[in-house]
FIKE-872926 format. One record per residue (C-alpha): residue in three letters; y, x, z. Coordinates in steps of 0.25 Angstrom, whole numbers, padded with zeros to 4 digits, always signed. Layout:
! residues N
AlaYXZ ...
***
This chain:
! residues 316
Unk-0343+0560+0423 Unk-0335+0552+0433 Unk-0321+0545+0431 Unk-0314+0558+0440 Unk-0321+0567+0431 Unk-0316+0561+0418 Unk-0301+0560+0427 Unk-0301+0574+0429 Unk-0305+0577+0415 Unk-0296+0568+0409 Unk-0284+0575+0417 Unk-0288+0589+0415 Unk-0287+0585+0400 Unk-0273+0578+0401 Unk-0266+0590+0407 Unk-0274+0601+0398 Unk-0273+0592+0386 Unk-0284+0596+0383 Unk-0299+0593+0383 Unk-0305+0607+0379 Unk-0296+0614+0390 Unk-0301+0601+0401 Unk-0313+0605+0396 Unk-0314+0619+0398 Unk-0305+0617+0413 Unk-0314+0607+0417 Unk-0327+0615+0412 Unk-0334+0602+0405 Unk-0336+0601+0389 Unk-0325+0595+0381 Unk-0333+0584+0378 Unk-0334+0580+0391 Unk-0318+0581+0395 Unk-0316+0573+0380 Unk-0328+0563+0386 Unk-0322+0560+0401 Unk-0306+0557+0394 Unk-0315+0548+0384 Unk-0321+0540+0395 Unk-0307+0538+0404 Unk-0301+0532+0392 Unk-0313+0523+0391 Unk-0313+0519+0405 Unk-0297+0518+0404 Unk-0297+0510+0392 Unk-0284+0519+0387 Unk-0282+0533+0379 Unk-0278+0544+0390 Unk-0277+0555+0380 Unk-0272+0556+0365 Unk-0281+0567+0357 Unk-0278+0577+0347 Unk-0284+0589+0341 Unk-0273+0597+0348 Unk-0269+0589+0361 Unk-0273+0582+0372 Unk-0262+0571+0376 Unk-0261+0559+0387 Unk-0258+0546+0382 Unk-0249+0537+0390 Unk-0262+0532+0397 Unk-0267+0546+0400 Unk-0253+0550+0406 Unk-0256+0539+0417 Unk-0270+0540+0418 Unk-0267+0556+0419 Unk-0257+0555+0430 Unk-0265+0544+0439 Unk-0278+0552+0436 Unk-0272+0566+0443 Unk-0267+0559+0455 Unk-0281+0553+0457 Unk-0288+0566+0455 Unk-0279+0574+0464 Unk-0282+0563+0475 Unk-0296+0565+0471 Unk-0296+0580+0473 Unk-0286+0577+0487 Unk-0299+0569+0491 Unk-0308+0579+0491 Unk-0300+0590+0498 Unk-0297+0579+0507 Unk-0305+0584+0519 Unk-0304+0599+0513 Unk-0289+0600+0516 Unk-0285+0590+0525 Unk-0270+0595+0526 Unk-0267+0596+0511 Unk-0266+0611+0511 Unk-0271+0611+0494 Unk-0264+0598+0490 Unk-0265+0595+0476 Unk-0261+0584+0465 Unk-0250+0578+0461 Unk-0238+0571+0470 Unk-0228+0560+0462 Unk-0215+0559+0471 Unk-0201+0552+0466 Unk-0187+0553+0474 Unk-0172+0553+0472 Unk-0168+0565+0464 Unk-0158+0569+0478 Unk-0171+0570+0485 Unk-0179+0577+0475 Unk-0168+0589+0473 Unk-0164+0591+0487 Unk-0176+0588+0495 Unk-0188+0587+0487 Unk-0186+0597+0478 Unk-0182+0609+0486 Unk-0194+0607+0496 Unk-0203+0604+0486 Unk-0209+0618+0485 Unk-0213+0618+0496 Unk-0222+0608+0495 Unk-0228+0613+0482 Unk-0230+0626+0490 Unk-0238+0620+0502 Unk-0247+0613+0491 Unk-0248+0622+0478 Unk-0258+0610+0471 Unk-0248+0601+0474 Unk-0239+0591+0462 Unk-0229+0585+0466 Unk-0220+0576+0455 Unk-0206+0573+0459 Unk-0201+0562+0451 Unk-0184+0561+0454 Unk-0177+0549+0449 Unk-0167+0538+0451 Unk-0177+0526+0447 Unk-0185+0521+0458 Unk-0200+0523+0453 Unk-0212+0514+0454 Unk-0221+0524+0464 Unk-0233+0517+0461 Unk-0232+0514+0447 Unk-0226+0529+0444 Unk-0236+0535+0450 Unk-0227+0544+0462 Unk-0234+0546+0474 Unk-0221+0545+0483 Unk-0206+0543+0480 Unk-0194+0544+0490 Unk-0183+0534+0491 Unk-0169+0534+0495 Unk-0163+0521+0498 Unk-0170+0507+0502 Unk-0184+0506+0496 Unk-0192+0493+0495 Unk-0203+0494+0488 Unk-0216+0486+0493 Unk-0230+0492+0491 Unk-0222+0506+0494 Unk-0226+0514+0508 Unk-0212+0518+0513 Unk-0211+0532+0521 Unk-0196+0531+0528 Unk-0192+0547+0528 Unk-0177+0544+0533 Unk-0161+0539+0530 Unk-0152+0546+0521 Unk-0138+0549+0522 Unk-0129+0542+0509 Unk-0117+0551+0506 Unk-0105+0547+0498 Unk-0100+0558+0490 Unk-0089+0562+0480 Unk-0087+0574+0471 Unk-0076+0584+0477 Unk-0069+0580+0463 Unk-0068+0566+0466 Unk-0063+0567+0479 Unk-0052+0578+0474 Unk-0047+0567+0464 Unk-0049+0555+0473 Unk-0049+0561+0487 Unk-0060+0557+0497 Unk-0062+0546+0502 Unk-0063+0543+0518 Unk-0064+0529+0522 Unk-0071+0517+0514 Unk-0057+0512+0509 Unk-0055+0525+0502 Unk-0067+0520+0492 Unk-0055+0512+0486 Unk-0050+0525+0480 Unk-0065+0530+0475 Unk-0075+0528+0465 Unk-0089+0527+0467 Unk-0101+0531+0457 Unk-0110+0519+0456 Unk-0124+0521+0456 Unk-0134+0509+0452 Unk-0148+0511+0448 Unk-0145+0501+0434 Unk-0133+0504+0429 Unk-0126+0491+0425 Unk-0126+0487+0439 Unk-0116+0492+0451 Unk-0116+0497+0462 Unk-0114+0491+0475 Unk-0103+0501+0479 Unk-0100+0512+0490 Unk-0111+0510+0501 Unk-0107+0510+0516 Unk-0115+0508+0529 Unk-0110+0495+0535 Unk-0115+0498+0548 Unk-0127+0489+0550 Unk-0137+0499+0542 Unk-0133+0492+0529 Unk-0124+0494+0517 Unk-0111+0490+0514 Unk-0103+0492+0498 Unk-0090+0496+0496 Unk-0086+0491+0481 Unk-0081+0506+0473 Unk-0074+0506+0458 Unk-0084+0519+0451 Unk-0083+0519+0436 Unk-0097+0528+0436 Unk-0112+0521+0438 Unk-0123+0529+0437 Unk-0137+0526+0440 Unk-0144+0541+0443 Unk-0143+0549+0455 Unk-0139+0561+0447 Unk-0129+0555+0438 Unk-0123+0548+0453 Unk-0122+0563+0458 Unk-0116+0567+0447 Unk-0106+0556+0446 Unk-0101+0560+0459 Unk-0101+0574+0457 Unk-0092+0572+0445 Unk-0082+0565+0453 Unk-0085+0551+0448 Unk-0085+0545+0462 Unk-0091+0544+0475 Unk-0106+0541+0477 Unk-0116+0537+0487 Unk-0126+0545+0490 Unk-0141+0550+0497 Unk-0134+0562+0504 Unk-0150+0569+0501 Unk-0146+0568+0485 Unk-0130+0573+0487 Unk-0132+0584+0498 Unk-0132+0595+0490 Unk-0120+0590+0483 Unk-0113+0589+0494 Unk-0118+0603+0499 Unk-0114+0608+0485 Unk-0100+0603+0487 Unk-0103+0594+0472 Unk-0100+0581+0482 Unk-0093+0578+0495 Unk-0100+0568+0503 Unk-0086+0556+0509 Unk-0085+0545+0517 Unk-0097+0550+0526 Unk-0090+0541+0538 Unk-0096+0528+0527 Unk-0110+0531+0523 Unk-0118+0522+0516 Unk-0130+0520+0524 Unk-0142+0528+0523 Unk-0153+0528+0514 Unk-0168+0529+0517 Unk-0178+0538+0511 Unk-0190+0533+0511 Unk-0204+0540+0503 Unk-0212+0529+0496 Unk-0226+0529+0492 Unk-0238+0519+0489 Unk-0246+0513+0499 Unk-0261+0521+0496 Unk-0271+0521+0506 Unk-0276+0536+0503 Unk-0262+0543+0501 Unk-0265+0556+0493 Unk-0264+0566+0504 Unk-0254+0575+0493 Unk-0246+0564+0493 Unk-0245+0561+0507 Unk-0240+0577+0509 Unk-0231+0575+0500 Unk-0224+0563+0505 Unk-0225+0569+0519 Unk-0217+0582+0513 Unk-0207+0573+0505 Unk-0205+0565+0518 Unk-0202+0579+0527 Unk-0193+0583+0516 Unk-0183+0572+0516 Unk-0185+0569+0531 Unk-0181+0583+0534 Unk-0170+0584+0525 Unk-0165+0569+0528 Unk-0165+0574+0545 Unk-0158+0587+0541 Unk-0146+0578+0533 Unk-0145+0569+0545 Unk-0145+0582+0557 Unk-0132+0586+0546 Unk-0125+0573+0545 Unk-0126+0571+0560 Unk-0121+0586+0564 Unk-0110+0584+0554 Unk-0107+0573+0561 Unk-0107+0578+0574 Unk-0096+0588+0569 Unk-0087+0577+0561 Unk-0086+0570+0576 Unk-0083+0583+0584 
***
């Protein structure tokens, strides 16, 4: 039996959890499937499953082995329906992707079934957070980044700018009024948002002419370190934020926020995809990225025809 073979096995076993029923699925003898997970371990030198008279279970070892073993046998079975379908047309296998949670609910998200329904073999695992993961040692195939990214080993795909919008509740602004020049920020409060709390933000951001930064020092009596909680913050009145116009829009559509100050922007922030440097790039993967990259490209060029129309009215 070769070591694909006993992979296949082993993996058919982990998500039946059982040996009889990857037996029977598989058409070989029990003894056989029980045999090929007995040889992996050896070879491994680890326990991949925990065996009862009841259950089959992955050990913490087997999880792993499990989730690297089907990404290489879906790149196995892409291989040989390389030349077959030559366009992707019956995709299959599992995709790992990471991005802001803005992103994920009002781009990804929304389009997303439409992927699935261009590839019906197709897995895509969307992971949302605040915390910037570790591509290659968490396993994602890709991740989308808003802000500056430096992070070497990385291939770096540039898809295009985003607006920063500073917002406030309608409540706040009816108890504190709205602010319209920089000195108004006097008068204001701003949530602060840091990614340890403990530390302090550096204060409201402003462009300063040259494609660089400049802070403005604001009291704020409320730090948070989570997108959601800072949206929330904002929306309960607690004070102004800064932020992604991509993670607010619908906010602000929703009349939940009100976008001020759009004569002081803070400067725009790149989105860029990420992704490991492979010299074969799993073509799933690749249609996948290239999808992602249409998505926010298109929705980025639609924000930018709106702010400049809406700025062609404010002057006339």
């Amino acid at each position: 039996m070769n070591p694909l073979d006993r992979m296949q096995i082993f993996a058919r076993v982990a998500e039946l959890a059982s040996f009889t029923q990857a037996a029977q699925v598989l058409g070989i003898p029990k003894a056989n499937a029980s045999l090929a997970v007995q040889q992996l371990e050896a070879q491994l030198g680890t326990r991949l499953l925990h065996r009862t008279t009841r259950r089959v279970q992955l050990t913490q070892d087997g999880q792993v082995y499990y989730e690297r073993c089907k990404d290489l046998l879906d790149d196995v079975e892409e291989l040989q329906t390389l030349f077959a379908d030559p366009e992707g047309a019956n995709l299959r296998g599992r995709v790992r992707i990471d991005m802001s949670t803005g992103i994920a609910r009002q781009l990804v998200l929304p389009r997303l079934p439409e992927l699935m329904q261009r590839h019906p073999l197709l897995e895509v695992e969307l992971s949302s957070t605040d915390r910037r993961v570790d591509l290659v040692r968490e396993g994602f195939d890709c991740v989308i980044r808003v802000g500056t990214v430096a992070e070497p080993g990385l291939v770096a795909r540039p898809l295009g700018l985003v607006r920063v919008a500073t917002c406030a509740s309608p409540a706040y602004l009816a108890r504190k009024g709205t602010p319209h020049t920089l000195d108004d920020l006097a008068q204001h409060e701003l949530v602060h948002y840091v990614s340890t709390l403990g530390t302090r933000s550096a204060g409201f951001e402003t462009d300063d002419g040259n494609g660089g930064a400049q802070f403005q020092a604001m009291a704020g009596r409320v730090t948070v370190n989570s997108a959601e909680a800072y949206l929330g913050a904002c929306a309960a009145g607690l004070g102004l934020i800064q932020a992604p116009l991509l993670g607010v829009r619908d906010l602000i559509d929703a009349g939940r926020l009100v976008e001020v100050l759009p004569d002081h922007p803070a400067p725009p922030m790149p989105v860029t995809l990420l992704y490991a440097h492979r010299r074969h790039l799993p073509q799933r993967v690749r249609v996948v990225m290239d999808w992602l990259a249409a998505v926010v490209q298109d929705h980025l060029h639609s924000e930018a025809n709106a702010s400049a129309r809406s700025g062609s009215l404010l002057k006339t």
